[in-house]
N, C-alpha and C positions, 0 to 999 in steps of 0.2 A: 525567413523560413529555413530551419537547419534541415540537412537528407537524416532518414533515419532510417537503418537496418534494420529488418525483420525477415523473420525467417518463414519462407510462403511451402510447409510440407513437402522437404525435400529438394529447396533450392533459396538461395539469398539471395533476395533482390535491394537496391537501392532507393527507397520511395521519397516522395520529398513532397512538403504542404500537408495537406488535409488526407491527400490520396491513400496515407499510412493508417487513416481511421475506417476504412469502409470499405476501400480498395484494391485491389490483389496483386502482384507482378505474376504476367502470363509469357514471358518471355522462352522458359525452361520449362515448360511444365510437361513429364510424361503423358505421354497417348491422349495429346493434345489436340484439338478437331478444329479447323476455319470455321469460321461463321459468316458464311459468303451473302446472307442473309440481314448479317445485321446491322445493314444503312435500311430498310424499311422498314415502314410502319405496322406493328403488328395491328393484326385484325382484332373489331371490337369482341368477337368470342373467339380469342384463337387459343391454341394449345399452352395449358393452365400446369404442366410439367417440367422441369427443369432440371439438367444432368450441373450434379454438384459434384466437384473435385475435394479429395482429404490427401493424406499422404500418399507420394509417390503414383502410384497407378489405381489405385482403390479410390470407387466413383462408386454414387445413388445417383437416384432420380427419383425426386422430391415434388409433391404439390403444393402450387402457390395456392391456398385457400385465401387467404387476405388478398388478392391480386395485389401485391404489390407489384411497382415498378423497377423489375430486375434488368439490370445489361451485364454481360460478360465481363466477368473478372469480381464482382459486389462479393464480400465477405460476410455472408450469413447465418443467422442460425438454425438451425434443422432439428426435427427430432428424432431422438435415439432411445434406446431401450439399454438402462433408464436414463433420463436428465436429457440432457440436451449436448447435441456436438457442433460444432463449426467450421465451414466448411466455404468451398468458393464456386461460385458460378459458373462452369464451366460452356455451356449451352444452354441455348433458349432459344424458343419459338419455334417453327414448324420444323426445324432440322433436329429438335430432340424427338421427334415421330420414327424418321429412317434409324437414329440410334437404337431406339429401343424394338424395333424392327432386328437391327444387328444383333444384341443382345438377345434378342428372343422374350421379349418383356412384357407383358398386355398393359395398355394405356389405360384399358378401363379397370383395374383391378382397383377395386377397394384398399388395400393391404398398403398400398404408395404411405411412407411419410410424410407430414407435412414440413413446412417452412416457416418456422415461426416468425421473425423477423429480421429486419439489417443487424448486424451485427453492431452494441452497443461499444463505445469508447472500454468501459468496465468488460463488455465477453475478450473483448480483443485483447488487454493488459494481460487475462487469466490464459487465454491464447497461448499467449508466448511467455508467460511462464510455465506453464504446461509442454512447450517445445522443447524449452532449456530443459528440463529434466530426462529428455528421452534418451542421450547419448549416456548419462553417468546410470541411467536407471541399467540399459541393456549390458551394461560392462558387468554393473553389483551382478545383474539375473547370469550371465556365463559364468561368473563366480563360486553362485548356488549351484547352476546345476552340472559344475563340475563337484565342486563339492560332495554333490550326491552322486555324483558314479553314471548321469545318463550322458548315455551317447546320442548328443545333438548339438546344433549348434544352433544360438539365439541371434539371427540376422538383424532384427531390427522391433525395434520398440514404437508404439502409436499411440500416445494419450489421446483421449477424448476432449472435445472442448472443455467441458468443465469437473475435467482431472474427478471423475467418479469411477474412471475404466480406463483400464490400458491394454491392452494387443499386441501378443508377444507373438512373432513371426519366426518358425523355426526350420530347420533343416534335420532330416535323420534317414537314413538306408532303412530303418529298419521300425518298428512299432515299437513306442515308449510309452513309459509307465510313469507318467510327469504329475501324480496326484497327489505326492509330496513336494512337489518342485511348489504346484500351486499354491498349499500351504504356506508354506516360506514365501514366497515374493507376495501375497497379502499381507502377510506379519509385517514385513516389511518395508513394504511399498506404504501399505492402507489404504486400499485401491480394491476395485473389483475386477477380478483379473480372465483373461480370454485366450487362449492359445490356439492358433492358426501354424499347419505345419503348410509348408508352401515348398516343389522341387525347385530342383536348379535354374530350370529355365525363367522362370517367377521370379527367382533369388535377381538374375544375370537382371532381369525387367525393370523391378525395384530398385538396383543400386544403381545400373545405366552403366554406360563406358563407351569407347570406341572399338567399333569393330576393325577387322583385315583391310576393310576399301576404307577405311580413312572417314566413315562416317558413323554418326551415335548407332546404335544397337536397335536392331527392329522392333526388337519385344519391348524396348521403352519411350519408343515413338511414335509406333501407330500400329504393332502388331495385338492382334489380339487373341487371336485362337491358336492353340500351341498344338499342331496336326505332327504325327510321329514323323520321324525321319528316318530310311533307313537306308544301309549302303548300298541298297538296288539302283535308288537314284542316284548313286553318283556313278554306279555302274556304265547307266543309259544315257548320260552324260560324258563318257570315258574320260571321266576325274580321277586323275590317280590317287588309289587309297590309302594315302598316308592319311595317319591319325590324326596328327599335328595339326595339319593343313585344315583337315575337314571339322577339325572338332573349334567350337566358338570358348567365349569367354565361363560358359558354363559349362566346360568340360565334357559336354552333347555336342551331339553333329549339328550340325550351323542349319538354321530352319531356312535359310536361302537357298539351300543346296534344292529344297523341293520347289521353287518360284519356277522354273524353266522347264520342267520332268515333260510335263504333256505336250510343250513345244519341241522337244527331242522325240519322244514318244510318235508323235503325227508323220514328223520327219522320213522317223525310220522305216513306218510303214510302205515306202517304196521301194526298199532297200530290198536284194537278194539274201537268201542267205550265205550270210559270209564265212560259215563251217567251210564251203564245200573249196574242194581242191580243182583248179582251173588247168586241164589237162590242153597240153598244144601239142603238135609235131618236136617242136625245140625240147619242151621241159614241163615239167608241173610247177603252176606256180600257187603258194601261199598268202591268206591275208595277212595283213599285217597292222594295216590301219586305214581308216575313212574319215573324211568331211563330210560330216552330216549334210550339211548347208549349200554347200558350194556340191554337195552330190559326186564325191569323186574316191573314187577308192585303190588302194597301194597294194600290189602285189609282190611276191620276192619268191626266188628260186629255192632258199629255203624257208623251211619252217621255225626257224628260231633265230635268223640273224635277218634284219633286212638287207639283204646283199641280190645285186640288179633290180634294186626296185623300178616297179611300171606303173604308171598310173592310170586309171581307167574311168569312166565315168559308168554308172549305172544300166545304162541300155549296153553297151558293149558287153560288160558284165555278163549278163540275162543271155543276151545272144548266145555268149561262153559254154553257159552252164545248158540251153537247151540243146545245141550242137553236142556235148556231153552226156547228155539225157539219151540223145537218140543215138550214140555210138560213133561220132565223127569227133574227131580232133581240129582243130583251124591250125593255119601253119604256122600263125605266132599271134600274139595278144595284140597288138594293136596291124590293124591293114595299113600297108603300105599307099603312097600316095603319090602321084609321080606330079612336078609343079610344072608348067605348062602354060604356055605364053610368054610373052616380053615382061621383064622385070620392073616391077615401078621407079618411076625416075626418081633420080636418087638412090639407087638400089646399094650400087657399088658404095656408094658412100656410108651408108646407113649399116653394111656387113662391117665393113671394114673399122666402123667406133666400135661393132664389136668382139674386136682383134684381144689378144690377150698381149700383146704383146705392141701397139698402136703407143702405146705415151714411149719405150724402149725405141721404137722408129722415127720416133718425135725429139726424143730427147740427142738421138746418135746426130741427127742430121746439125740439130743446134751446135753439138759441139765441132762438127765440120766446119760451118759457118765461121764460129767463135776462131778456129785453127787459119781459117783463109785469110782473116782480117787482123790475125795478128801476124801472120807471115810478110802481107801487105804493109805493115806499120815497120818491119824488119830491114825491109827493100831500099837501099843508099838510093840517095839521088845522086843523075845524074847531073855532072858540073859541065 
């Protein structure tokens, strides 16, 4: 049995035997779901729905009317409006209920498509000649629609199983007039043609990449709902606003930046407010910066340099401010402490490692040493 390439919507796997007629590589596959489920036995009526994977991040959920016997990963075909598409298994059994929960889906809706069959030797051959044509088809169509003067850009192309319809995914700022673009990519193509404009964040989802921490990109691995971002969270997080930094591979603010907002947010709620100026007998002093977490907060003499900075924890803080409230000054931010009692043993020794100057005391006396024993090695004997 020779390995043979095929191309599984958006990723290349290695298949080898029989496994390349029926069966899918799920190794790479966007906003990909465990199936922790399925080492057991489905139920003799169990749930007759099935979440199918096509290109890149674009999924149905398809009913099995034939019950046939599907497991994750089977290459089948589905129906589409019109003909038929091809498509992969991606979930079964009682875990596509919670999906379509997630999605917001009704299980009982009449409207579901069905599932025609496994995918024959013959859907599969037309398959992947229908793949091989998607990268040269998307180049010709940026071609056309520069050609024609709109301003957009064609990210990516998606035949249909059985090459009657292709799916042009595009990019534009602004609202276009692509009624002639459609014209020409029919002529062209001789295809029934569909155009999906989809923003950046979709684009970034679709193509995949690595993110800043060194891992694949959320929106193409298991994010799904793209909730706005804005630079308040990184405010309430005291993320410094550089563009750069905060903006992802899609040229938007990185949808991570909101995963933490309401665990800062709870934080802060114990916090003073840190406007206010902490009047003492010595000085007035200014914020400057806090630990949310660790609950500690940095004071400075002045307002734009941190220069004497003090650190305070939160209660001392409050104390500050109500001593202020009611017209009393304290005579300095932090109270004085006096230590009292015998020192723990070991005490001397333990001040003393931290000497600034302890290795300069260590190293002087070595060289004494070294000076007495070579003086001693100098010294004639006596005859």
């Amino acid at each position: 049995m020779t390995d043979t390439t095929i191309y599984c919507r958006g990723c290349s796997a290695i298949l080898s035997g029989q496994e390349t007629d029926q069966h899918g590589h799920m190794s790479c596959n966007s906003l990909d779901v465990y199936d922790w489920l399925d080492d057991l036995q489905d139920p003799p009526n169990g749930h007759d729905i099935v979440e199918v994977r096509f290109k890149n991040t674009r999924k149905g959920f398809f009913r099995n009317v034939n019950k046939l016997k599907l497991r994750k990963g089977d290459i089948i075909a589905v129906e589409s409006s019109p003909g038929h598409d091809i498509g992969i298994v991606s979930l079964r059994g009682e875990l596509v209920r919670e999906q379509m929960k997630k999605y917001r889906v009704e299980p009982d809706d009449e409207n579901h498509k069905k599932v025609y069959r496994k995918a024959k030797p013959a859907d599969i051959d037309k398959w992947r000649e229908t793949i091989s044509l998607e990268i040269p088809t998307m180049l010709k169509a940026r071609e056309l629609s520069e050609s024609l003067g709109l301003d957009m850009k064609i990210g990516d192309v998606e035949y249909q199983g059985d090459k009657t319809k292709a799916i042009f995914y595009y990019i534009a700022e602004e609202r276009v007039d692509f009624r002639e673009l459609i014209k020409v990519l029919a002529e062209e193509f001789r295809v029934r043609i569909e155009m999906r404009q989809v923003g950046a964040r979709q684009e970034a989802g679709r193509i995949g990449g690595i993110g800043a921490c060194g891992r694949q990109l959320c929106c193409s691995t298991w994010l799904t709902n793209f909730t706005s971002v804005t630079t308040n969270a990184a405010r309430v997080q005291d993320i410094s606003l550089n563009p750069q930094k905060l903006a992802g591979q899609c040229s938007k603010l990185k949808c991570c930046i909101n995963y933490e907002v309401a665990v800062y947010s709870d934080a802060k709620k114990e916090f003073p407010d840190l406007t206010r100026i902490l009047e003492t007998s010595e000085s007035s002093y200014y914020f400057q910066k806090a630990d949310i977490f660790k609950k500690t907060i940095w004071y400075s003499t002045d307002p734009e340099f941190p220069l004497n900075m003090v650190s305070l924890n939160i209660e001392r803080v409050k104390e500050i401010i109500v001593l202020n409230k009611s017209g009393k000054k304290p005579a300095r931010l932090i109270e004085s402490t006096v230590i009292s009692g015998d020192p723990p043993a070991g005490g001397t020794e333990y001040f003393s490692d931290d000497s600034l100057t302890r290795f300069e005391e260590a190293s002087g006396q070595r060289k004494k040493k070294g000076r007495r024993k070579k003086k001693k090695l100098k010294r004639p004997k006596n005859d």
